[in-house]
N, C-alpha and C positions, 0 to 999 in steps of 0.2 A: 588465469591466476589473479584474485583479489588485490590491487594494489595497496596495501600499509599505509605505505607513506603517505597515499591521496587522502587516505580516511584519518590522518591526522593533523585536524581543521584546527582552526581559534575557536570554532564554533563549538568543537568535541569538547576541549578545556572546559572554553565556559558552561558548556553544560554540566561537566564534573564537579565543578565548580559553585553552581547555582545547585545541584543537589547537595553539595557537602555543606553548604550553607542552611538551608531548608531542613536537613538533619539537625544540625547544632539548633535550630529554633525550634524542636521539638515535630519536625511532621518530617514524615515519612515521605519522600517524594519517588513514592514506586508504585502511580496510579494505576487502576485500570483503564483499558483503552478508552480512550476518547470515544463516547456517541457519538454514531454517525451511520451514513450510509455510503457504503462502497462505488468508488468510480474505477465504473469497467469500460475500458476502452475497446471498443468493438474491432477487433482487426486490427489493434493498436491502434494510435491516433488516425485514424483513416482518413479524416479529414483533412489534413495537410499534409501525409506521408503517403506512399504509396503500399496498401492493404497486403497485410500480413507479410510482413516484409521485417528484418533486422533496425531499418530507420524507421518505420512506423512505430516501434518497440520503446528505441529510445527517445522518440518525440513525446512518450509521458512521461518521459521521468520526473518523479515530481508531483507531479499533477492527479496519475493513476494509482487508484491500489491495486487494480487487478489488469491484466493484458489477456486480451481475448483473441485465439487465433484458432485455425482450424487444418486439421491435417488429415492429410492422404497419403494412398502407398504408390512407392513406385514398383515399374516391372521388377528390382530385382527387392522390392523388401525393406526398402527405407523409407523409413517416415519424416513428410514433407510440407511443409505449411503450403495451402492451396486451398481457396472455397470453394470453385467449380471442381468438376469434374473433370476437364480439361484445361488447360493452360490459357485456352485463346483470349480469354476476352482478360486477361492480368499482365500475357507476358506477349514477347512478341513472336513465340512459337506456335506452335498449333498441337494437336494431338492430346487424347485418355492419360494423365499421371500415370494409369496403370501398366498404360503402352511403356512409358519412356523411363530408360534410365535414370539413376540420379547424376551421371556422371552428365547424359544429355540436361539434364534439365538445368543444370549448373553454367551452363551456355547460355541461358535464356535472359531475358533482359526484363526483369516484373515491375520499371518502373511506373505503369498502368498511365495513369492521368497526367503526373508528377517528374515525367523525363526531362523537363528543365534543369530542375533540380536533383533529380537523383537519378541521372541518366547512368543504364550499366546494376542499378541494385540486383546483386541473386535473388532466385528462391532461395530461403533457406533451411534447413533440417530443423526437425524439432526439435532435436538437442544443441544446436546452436543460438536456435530462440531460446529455449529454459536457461543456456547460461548468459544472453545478453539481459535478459528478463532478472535473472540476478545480479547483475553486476548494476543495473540501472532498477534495483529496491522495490521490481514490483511482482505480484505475484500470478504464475499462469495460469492462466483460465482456458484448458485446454478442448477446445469441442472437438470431438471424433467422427469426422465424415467418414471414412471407409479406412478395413483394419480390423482384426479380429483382438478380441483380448487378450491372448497371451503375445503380440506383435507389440500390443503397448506395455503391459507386461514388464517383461523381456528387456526394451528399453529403457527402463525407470529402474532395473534392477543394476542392468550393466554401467549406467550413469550413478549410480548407488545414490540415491534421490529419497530423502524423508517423505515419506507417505503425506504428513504435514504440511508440507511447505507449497504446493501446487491442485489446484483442483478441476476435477476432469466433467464435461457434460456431454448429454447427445440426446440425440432424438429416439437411438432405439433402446429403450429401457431394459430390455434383454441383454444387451451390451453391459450395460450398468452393472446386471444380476451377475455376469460371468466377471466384472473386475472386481466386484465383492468377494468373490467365490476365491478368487487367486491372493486378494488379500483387503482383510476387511477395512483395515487404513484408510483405504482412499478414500480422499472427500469427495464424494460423487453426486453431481447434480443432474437432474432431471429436464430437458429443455419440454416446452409443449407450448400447448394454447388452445384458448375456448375455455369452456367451464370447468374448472374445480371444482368437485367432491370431494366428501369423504370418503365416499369410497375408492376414490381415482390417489386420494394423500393413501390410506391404507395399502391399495395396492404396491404403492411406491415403496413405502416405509418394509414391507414383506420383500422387497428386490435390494433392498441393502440401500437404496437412494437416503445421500444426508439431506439434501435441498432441494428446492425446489427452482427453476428457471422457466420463467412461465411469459408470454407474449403478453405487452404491458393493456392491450387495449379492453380487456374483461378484467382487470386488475382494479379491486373497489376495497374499501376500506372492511366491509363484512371477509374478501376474499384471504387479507393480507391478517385480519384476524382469524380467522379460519386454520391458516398454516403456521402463526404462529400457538394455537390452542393445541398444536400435534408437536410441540416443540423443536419446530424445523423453519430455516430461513425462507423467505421469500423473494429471490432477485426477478427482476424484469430486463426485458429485451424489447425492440430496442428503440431507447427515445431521444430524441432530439430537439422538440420541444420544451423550451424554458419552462413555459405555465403547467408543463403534463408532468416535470422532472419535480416542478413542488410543490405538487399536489398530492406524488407518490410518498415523497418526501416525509411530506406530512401524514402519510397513511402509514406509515412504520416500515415501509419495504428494507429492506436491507443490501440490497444492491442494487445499481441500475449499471445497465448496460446503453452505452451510446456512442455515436461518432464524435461528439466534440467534449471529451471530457473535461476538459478548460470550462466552460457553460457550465456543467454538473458543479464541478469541482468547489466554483466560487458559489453558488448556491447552498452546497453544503457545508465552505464554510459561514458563509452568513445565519445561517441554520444553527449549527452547532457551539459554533465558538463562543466562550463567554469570556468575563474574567478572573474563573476558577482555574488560572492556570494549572496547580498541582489535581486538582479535581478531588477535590475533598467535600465538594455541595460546599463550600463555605468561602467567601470572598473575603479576604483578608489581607494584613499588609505582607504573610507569608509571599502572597500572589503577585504583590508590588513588589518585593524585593526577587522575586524569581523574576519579573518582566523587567526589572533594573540589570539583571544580570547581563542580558541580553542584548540590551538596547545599543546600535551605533554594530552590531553587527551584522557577519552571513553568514551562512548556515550550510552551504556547500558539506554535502553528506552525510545529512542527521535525514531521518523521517520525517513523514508530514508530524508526526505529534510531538517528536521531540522540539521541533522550530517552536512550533505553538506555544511550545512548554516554556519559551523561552524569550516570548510576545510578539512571535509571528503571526498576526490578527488575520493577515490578507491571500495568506499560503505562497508567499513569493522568495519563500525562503529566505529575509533577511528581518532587523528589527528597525526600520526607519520612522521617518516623521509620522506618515501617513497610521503605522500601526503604532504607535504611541498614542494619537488622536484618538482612534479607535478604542485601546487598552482605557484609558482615562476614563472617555462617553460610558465602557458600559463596566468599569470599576467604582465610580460615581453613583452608578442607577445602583449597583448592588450593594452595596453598604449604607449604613445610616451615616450621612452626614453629620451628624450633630456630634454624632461620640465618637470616630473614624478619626482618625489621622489624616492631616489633610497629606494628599501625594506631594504637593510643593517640598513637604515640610521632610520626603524621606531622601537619605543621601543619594549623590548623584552616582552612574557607577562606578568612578573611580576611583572614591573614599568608599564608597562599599564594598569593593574588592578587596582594598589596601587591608580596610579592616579585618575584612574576612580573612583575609591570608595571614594575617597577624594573629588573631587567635584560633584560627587553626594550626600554624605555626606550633603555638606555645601546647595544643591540644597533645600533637602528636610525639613532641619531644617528652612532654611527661607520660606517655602512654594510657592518654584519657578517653575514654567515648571511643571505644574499640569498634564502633559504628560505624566512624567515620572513616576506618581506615581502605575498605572495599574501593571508595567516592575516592580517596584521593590517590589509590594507587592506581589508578587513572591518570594523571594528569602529571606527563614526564617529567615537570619539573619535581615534582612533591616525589614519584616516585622515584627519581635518580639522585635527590639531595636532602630531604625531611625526613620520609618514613622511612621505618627498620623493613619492612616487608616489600621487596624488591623481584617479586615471582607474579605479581599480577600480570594476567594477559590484557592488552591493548585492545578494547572492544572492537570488533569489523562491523560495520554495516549491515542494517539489518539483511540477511542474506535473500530468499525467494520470498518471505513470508512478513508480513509486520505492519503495524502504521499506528 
């Protein structure tokens, strides 16, 4: 069960907050998503957790948009995160996933490299991963070792799981055809490698595949345009080199897959982030007063794009010195100096707040900019003692899906 109360930050406010202001100035602050490219965490954070594991899972929070783990069946029919074929070289048992129980294998100890630390971690069920995977905001990237269609199915039905919210890949692309076949929903990706054709994307696109997952090392900027000319993504697998991660970067891939997604992560923001905070292609003091909203906080249980939104420059989830420096350096470069407002010159956030809440205040009493009222019944105070509309639900977290 989602906790409420955790998901009701300073950080939630001020983001309420910093939208209902942004409204009242005339822009709409309900972007589309941030450019960028996807960090997928191979096995979950493998590099410091022990692989495909509940703590691997939540070692990205944060950091990952997608969680990459792999599942096998046990003797009696449950589906189990495991990337061998056997137990041995992860856990400290022996024996085929297929041989053993789940109740056996729930014995086992998969701390792999990492039993300092996390001496005692289960294997865990796949549905134990999808709901850690949601409660820690990122979304599953589920590869299919062994397991027939209606086994995964089957699962996803009785967890009653939006086709939307999780996305599945594998090596056997027949696989893929049969979980189109059961329901066309799923976002189904294609793992492989070596050359891409068009006739190799044709064939894919005719088996119901959305994507494509393709081994980074024949990955060229003709390839990445290639699969975006058939209107389908291009993620890679799997890098861990700095210099190879923004090169792909640079070549438009849309997800990479890696062990240290910290490495990717900061790369992609250095990449991405500018100081269009609301993203409107336009750099303005709108974007100074959203990054004022912000600043001297943390951000404990917003998105990676909502912090951003909020002058999270660094992806650390808060708005300090460091990402002020940062905000300024490249809010500077983007406007003309000459006719700009200098930043010295806009209020600090106290008296911008004070403000705001004062003529929002007087908005709502007179039942003005019906716009505004969505934004502030959001924010318990406004909605338990300002506005007349008292039936807003309390936003949760983004749940499997989002960034």
């Amino acid at each position: 069960m989602i906790d409420l109360d955790r998901l009701m930050t300073t950080a939630a406010q001020a983001r309420r907050l910093g939208i209902a202001v942004a409204l009242f100035a005339g822009v709409v602050c309900e972007p589309a998503a941030l450019a960028s490219v996807l960090v997928e965490a191979h096995r979950g954070y493998s590099a410091i957790a022990p692989e495909n594991t509940l703590a691997a899972i939540i070692a990205g929070e944060g950091i990952a948009d997608l969680t990459e783990w792999d599942v096998h069946v046990t003797a009696d029919g449950e589906l189990v995160l495991m990337h061998d074929s056997t137990v041995d070289r992860t856990t400290n048992g022996t024996g085929a996933v297929s041989a053993l129980t789940l109740a056996q294998i729930k014995t086992l100890d998969a701390c792999y490299s990492f039993c300092g630390a996390y001496a005692g971690e289960p294997v865990p069920t796949m549905a134990e991963a999808i709901g850690q995977a949601t409660l820690s905001g990122i979304i599953p990237l589920i590869e299919r070792k062994a397991g027939s269609a209606a086994t995964y199915h089957n699962e996803f039905v009785s967890l009653n799981l939006n086709p939307s919210t999780f996305r599945i890949i594998s090596f056997d692309w027949s696989y893929l055809s049969s979980m189109n076949s059961l329901d066309p929903d799923y976002n189904l990706g294609a793992l492989g490698s070596g050359t891409l054709s068009q006739s190799t994307i044709d064939g894919l696109k005719a088996q119901g595949v959305d994507f494509i997952d393709w081994a980074h090392g024949t990955v060229t900027q003709s390839v990445v345009d290639l699969v975006h000319a058939n209107n389908m993504e291009l993620h890679v697998w799997t890098v861990n080199d700095p210099g190879r991660m923004q090169e792909l970067i640079d070549f438009g891939v849309d997800g990479i897959t890696t062990d240290v997604p910290e490495t990717l992560n900061q790369l992609v923001i250095s990449t991405f982030r500018t100081a269009d905070l609301n993203m409107d292609t336009v750099v303005n003091d709108v974007d100074w007063n959203m990054y004022n909203a912000g600043r001297g906080l943390k951000f404990p249980g917003l998105s990676k794009t909502e912090a951003y939104q909020l002058g999270d420059m660094d992806g650390d989830f808060d708005n300090d010195i460091s990402d002020f420096a940062r905000f300024k350096e490249l809010y500077l470069a983007s406007v003309n100096t000459q006719t700009a407002k200098s930043p010295l010159a806009v209020p600090e956030p106290g008296a911008l707040a004070l403000l705001s809440l004062f003529v929002l205040l007087l908005l709502c009493r007179h039942s003005q900019f019906p716009l505004l009222r969505p934004a502030l019944a959001h924010i318990p105070s406004f909605e338990n003692q300002l506005c007349e509309n008292r039936g807003a639900q309390i936003p949760r977290r983004r749940s499997s899906i989002g960034s």
